[in-house]
C-alpha positions in Angstrom: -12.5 -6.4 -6.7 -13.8 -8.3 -3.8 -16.3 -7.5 -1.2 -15.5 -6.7 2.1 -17.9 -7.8 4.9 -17.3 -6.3 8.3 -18.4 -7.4 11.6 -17.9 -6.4 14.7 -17.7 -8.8 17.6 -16.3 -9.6 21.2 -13.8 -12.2 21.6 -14.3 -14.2 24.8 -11.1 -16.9 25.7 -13.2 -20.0 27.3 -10.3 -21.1 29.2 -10.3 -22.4 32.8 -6.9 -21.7 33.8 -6.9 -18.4 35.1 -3.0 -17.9 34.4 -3.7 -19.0 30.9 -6.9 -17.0 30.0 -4.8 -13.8 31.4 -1.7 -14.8 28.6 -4.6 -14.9 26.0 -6.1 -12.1 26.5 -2.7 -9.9 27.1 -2.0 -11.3 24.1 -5.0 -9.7 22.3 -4.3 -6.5 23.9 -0.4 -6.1 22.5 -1.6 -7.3 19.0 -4.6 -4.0 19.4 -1.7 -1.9 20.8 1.2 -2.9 18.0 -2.2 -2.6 15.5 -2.3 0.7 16.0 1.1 1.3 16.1 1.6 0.0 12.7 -1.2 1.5 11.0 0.0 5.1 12.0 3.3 3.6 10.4 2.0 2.5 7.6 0.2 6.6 7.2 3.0 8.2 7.8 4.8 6.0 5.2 1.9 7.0 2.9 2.5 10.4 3.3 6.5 10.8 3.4 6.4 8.2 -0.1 3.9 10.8 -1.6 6.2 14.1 -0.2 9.1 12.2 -1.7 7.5 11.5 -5.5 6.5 14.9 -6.0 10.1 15.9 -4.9 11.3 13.5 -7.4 9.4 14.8 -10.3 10.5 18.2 -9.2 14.0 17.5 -9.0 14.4 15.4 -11.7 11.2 15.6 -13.8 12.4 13.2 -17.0 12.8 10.8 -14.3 8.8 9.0 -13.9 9.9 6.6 -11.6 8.6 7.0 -8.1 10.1 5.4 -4.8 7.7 1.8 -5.1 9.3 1.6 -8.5 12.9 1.4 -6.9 11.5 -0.7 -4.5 9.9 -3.1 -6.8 6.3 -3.2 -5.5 2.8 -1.8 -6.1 2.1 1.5 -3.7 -0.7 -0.7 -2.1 2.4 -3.1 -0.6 5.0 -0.6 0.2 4.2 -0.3 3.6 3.6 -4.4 4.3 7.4 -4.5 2.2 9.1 -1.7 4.4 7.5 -2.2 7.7 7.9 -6.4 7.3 11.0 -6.7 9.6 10.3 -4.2 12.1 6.8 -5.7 12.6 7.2 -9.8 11.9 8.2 -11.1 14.8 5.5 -8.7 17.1 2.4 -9.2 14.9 1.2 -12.1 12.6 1.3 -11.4 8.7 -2.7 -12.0 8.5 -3.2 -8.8 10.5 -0.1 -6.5 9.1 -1.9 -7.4 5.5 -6.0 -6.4 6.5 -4.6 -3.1 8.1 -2.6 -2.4 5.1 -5.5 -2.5 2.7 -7.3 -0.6 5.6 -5.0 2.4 6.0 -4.1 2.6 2.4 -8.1 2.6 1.4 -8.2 5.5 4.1 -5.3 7.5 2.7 -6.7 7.0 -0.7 -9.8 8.5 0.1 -9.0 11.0 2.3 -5.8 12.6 0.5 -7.6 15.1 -1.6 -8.6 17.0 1.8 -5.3 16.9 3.3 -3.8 18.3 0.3 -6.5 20.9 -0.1 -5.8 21.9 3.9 -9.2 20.5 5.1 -7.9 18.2 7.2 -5.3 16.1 9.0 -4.0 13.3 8.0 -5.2 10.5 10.2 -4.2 8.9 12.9 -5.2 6.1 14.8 -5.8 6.2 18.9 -5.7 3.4 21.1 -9.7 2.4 19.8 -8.2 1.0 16.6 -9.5 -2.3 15.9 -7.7 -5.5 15.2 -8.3 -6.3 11.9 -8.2 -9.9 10.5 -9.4 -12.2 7.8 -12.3 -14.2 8.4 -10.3 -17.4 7.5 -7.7 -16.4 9.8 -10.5 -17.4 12.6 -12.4 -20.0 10.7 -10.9 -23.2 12.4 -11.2 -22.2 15.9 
């Protein structure tokens, strides 16, 4: 496995068209604003595929198949898979694919206390970051 380095930073559009610098920017802002959206998505997906496994297993336990195996893909991907068409056209494949890993890391970690009852499963307010690659940005 890879590491991740994270930085923070503050995107500033040098542009000297006011009209222009205004697109950009309200650009940035819907990509934050559809981030978030999709990353509570991609939880709650999380959450119903797990409900939906144990179901399985009670329903029909000789059956080991869970739903990614009908789907054909890992449980890391199910949520870029389902959530692709909904999401393509609103927000590049670059971000959809960093807050995947991100919210699947989270629920991976955290799923032990919301199955105990410690806490909530999270979700994400309108402070979520937007999350990208760092060759996504490397030619600007």
């Amino acid at each position: 496995m890879s590491n991740i380095t994270t930085r923070k930073i503050e995107v500033f559009v040098c542009e000297s068209d006011n009209d222009k610098r205004k697109a950009y920017y309200k650009q940035l802002r819907d990509w934050s604003y559809i981030s978030r959206n999709y990353a509570n998505d991609v939880m709650n997906l999380l959450q119903s595929v797990r409900v939906l496994d144990n179901m399985m297993k009670d329903v029909a336990p000789e059956n080991s198949k869970g739903l990614s195996d009908y789907i054909e893909t890992s449980k890391r991907n199910l949520g870029y898979k389902l959530l692709a068409k909904k999401y393509k056209d609103s927000l590049p494949s670059s971000y959809r694919t960093c807050i995947n890993s991100y919210v699947f890391s989270n629920f991976g970690n955290t799923i032990k206390e919301v199955l105990r009852g410690d806490r909530a499963i999270n979700s994400y307010k309108k402070d979520f970051p937007l999350l990208f690659m760092g060759k996504s940005v490397s030619n600007l």
